[in-house]
C-alpha positions, 0 to 999 in steps of 0.5 A: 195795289201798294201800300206803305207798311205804316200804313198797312198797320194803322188799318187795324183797330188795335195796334202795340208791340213788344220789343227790347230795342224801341226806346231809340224809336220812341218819337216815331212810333208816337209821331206815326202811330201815336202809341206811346213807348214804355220802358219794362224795368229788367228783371234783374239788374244788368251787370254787363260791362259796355266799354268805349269804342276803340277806332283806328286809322284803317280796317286792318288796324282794326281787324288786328285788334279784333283778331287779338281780343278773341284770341284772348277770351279764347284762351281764358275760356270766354265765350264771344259773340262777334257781330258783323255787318255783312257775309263777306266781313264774317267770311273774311274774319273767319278765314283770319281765325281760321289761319290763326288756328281758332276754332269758331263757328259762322252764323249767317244765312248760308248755315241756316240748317245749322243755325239752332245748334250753333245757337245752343254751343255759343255759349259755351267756354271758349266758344267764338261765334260770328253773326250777321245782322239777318241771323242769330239775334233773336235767340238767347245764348245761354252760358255754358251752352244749352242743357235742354238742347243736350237732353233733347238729343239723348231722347227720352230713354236716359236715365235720371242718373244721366240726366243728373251727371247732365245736369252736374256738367252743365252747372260746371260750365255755367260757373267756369263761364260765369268766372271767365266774365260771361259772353263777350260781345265784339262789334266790328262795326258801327250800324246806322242804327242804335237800334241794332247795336244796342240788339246786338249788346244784348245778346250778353248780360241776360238775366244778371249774368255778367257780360262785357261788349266792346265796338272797334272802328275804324275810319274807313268805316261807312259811319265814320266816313259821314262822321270824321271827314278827311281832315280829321284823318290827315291830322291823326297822320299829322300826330304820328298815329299808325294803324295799330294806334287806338284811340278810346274815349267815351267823348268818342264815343258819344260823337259817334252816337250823335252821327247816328241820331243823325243817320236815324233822323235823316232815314225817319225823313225819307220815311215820313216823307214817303208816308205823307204822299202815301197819307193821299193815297190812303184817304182815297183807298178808304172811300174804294175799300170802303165803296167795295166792302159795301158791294160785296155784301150788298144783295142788290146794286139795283138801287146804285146802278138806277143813280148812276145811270141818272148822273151819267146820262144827264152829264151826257145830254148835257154835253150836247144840250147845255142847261139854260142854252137855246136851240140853236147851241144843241148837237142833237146829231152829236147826241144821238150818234153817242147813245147809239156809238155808247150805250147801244140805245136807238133814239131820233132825237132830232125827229123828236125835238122837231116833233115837239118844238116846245121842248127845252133841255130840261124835257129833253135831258127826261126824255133820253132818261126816260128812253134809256132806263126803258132800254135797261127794262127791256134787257131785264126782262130779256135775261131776268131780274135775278141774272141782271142782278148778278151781272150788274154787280159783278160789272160794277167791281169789274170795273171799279177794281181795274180802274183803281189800278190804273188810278194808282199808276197815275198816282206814281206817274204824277208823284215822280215828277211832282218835284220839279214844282218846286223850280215854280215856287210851289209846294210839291206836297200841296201841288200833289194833293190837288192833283191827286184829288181832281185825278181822284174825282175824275176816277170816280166819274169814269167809273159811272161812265164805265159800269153804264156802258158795259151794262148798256151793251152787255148781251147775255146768250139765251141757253139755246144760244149757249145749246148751239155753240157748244154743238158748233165747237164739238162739230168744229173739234171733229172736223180738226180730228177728221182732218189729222186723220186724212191727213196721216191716211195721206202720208202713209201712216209716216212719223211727224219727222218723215211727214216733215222731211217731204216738202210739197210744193202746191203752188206747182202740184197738178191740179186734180178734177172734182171727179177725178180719182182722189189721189190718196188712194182711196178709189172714191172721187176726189169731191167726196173726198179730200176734195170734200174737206176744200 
């Protein structure tokens, strides 16, 4: 089975989340939830300092204008938080400040076992970390590195004299780190996403403390490919801008921000297309989900399966003895061969209706109700009422189970190619609808079909039977066991190689007489020994 996350989360009774980034979501969450999103005033005002973009004419530009801003923080005892959008750009940046002789640390998924302390050194004076999207983002950094990771390390056996000097060198840091203009944010990229960019932003300035962040693009920037199109950088070539050349412009960068809401509505497209073809398949799931939920805490399915057998046989006789038909229209022949092929029931249906010339298709579709459900009698009082209680349900989620499966692959069948309806002039979403509700129904109808069949002809062993095909299997597992042991008799107790390397061709061995020696040795003659086995 499949199902979308939004709908996997609209299946509980009370849905709400917190998080720092949804305000840019706000429309979503109340077109798909209905929830509604409110904004918690900061506990203190937020003193950091978001910079306009910097863009340039290409990467290397950029990366050289980034190299230069953490070479610069570095040097005045600033933290930065340097913020890539993949492993290979932190790898490749982290080589550059590697060559350029700054020390740094690299959070990303291969140093996951060091994550938590680097974490706790990021803020630290002069500290150059660079982070990933998948690591590091949900963890506060703390400006002069953290004090509890510190006390942790030493254990609870310092003295309060240590713990005080701790402390005292802690609170040193805080301040020096506080002067230098607290953790510096460097992005070096633009996400589709506000969401992750104003995430990243907020890795500084928590809690009052100052803070600064400052993105840098450039034009062979995946977002900036979408937003500034190949005129736009022939005319910065026309104006004489080089690579090293930035332009910095709040209009800039709120241009930007505009291609993003772009991005976003186009993802939330796709996103709430998906979800009204799968709003189809959740309105089906329910009444299935809803049909299992009611089986599995029935006690008895005794009451369902007499309905349904009453459904499916009527549809049947139907079949081959129309309501309102004459006698000449009938397929008794037909009629009888399927209840004998399907369900197992033996009934001269022919004999009958020549026997009774009365009889319309009303009293015959009774009849064969009637000989079936005597059919089902039989089979209980055969197995027992408790067992056949057990069986018919334990068929009925069987059955329904495996063809909601194979109902879902239909359903994806159907929904790839249901656009090309459109070259029809129809509405795919309508068409898929339709079809799916009659692929629905037809569902159901099989399923009735299905768990009356496998009743029909279902045989449940006695325990007698049970009693003999267990000394069956035991006297077959001995026979097995007879013959590898005859067998390794007959090669002389050689290894399974040696037995290997000697090929015997049977076809021209010589033929041994019943009362001939056997020829492994033995003495006895061959009918009562190997001959025996044959």
């Amino acid at each position: 089975a499949s199902i979308t996350f939004q709908n996997l989360f609209r299946m509980y009774k009370k849905l709400s989340g917190m998080t720092g980034t949804a305000d840019t979501e706000a429309f979503e969450f109340q077109s798909i939830y209905g929830l509604e999103v409110l904004v918690i005033p900061t506990n203190k005002p937020t003193v950091r300092k978001d910079y306009p973009d910097q863009v340039f004419l290409n990467r290397k530009g950029k990366f050289n204008a980034v190299l230069a801003d953490i070479e610069e923080c570095a040097k005045r005892g600033q933290p930065v938080l340097v913020g890539t959008t993949s492993i290979e750009t932190s790898e490749m940046l982290s080589e550059h400040l590697r060559k350029a002789g700054v020390k740094h640390e690299v959070l990303n998924a291969k140093q996951h076992d060091r994550e938590a302390t680097i974490v706790a050194n990021a803020g630290r004076p002069g500290s150059v970390t660079i982070a990933t999207n998948m690591a590091g983002r949900g963890t506060d950094i703390v400006l002069g590195g953290s004090l509890e990771t510190e006390l942790h390390e030493l254990g609870e056996d310092i003295s309060d004299e240590q713990k005080a000097a701790l402390k005292a060198a802690w609170q040193e840091r805080h301040e020096a780190v506080k002067a230098a203009g607290g953790l510096h944010i460097v992005g070096t990229e633009r996400h589709e996403s506000r969401r992750i960019d104003n995430q990243l932003r907020g890795r500084s300035g928590r809690q009052g403390d100052p803070g600064s962040s400052r993105f840098y693009l450039s034009l062979e920037d995946n977002l900036m490919r979408i937003f500034a199109s190949d005129w736009v950088q022939k005319a910065m070539r026309m104006m004489g801008m080089k690579e090293d050349d930035v332009i910095e412009d709040r209009m800039v960068s709120r241009q930007i921000e505009k291609a993003q809401r772009k991005v976003e509505a186009h993802n939330f497209d796709i996103r709430k297309n998906l979800l009204d073809f799968d709003d189809v398949n959740n309105d089906q799931r329910k009444v299935i989900y809803g049909q299992r939920d009611e089986l599995l805490d029935a006690e008895s399915v005794k009451e369902n399966i007499d309905g349904i057998r009453g459904d499916v046989i009527y549809d049947l006789v139907s079949r081959f003895v129309p309501p309102n038909s004459v006698d000449e229209q009938w397929d008794l022949q037909g009629l009888q061969a399927t209840l004998e092929g399907e369900f197992g029931v033996e009934m001269d249906v022919v004999g009958l209706v020549k026997a009774h010339e009365e009889l319309d298709a009303e009293a015959i579709v009774q009849k064969v109700i009637d000989r079936v459900d005597g059919h089902f009698a039989q089979k209980e009082a055969a197995v027992g009422a408790e067992t056949m209680r057990a069986l018919e349900k334990h068929v009925m989620l069987t059955v329904l189970d495996q063809s909601w499966k194979e109902h879902l692959a239909r359903m994806d069948y159907l929904r790839q190619g249901i656009y090309l309806r459109g070259y029809a002039q129809k509405q795919p979403k309508q068409e898929y609808k339709k079809e799916a509700f009659e692929l629905f129904s037809q569902m159901l109808e099989d399923v009735k079909r299905e768990v009356i069949t496998m009743l029909s002809r279902v045989r449940v062993r006695s325990e007698e039977e049970v009693a003999a095909m267990e000394q069956l299997e035991r006297q077959q597992a001995e026979a097995r066991l007879q013959m590898s042991q005859f067998q390794h008799q007959d090669n002389g107790g050689y290894s399974a190689d040696e037995e290997a390397a000697e090929v015997i061709d049977e076809a021209n061995a010589p033929k041994v007489g019943r009362n001939d020696p056997c020829p492994c040795g033995s003495g006895k003659k061959y009918k009562h020994c190997h001959g025996q086995l044959n």
